[in-house]
N, C-alpha and C positions, 0 to 999 in steps of 0.2 A: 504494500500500500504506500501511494508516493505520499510526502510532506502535506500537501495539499490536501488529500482526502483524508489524514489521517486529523488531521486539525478540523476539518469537519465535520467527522463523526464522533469526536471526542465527548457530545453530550449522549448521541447514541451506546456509545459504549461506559459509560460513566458507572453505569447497573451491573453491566459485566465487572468492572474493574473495581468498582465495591464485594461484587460477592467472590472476587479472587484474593482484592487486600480488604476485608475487613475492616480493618485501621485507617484507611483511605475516607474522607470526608468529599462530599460532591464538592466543599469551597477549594480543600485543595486539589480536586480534580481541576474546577474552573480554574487556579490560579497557574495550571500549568500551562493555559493556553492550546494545545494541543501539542504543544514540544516534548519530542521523545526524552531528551535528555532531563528534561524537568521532568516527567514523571519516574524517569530512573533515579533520580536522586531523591523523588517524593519516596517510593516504595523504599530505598534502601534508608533512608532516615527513617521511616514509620514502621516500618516494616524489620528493620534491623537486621540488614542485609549487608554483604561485602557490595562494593561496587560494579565487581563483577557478576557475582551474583545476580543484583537486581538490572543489571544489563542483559543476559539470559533471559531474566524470568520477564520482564518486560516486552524483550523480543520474542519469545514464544509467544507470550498473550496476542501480541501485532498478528504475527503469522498466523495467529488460531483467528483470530477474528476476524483476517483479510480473508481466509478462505470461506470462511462462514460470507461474510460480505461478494463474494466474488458469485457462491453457489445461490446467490439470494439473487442476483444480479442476471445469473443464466435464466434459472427459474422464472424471473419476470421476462425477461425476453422470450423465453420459452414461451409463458402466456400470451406473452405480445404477438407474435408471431401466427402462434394459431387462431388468434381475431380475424389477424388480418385477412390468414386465407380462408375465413370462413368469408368475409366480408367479397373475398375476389372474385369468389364462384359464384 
């Protein structure tokens, strides 16, 4: 997920990202902006993690929820799609 979407969906994943840290507050989700690196150093501060540590844990969460976002994204198209040919015939 590039920079752009990931700063986007930050209030979308907020609920995720609470019920993976716990300790994570929606203000400091908001105060991270959507930057990766702010919320790596959110979770290893709250969360009490090495820095690399909450480097990992934080990229696997991206990667887990880009593919979630990506198969949600086929899905719709995939509806889109059969509208349409229903519409062409």
């Amino acid at each position: 997920m590039n920079k752009d979407v990931f700063q986007g969906k930050i209030k979308e994943m907020s609920g995720e990202l609470r019920k993976k840290w716990g300790e994570l507050t929606d203000d400091d989700i908001k105060k991270t902006k959507g930057n990766a690196q702010a919320l790596q150093g959110l979770v290893q501060q709250k969360v009490g993690l090495s820095k690399e540590e909450a480097q990992r844990e934080v990229n696997s969460f991206m990667n887990t929820f880009t593919q979630k976002y990506e198969k949600g994204v086929a899905k719709l198209n995939h509806g889109i799609d059969q509208v349409k040919d229903k519409f062409s015939h």
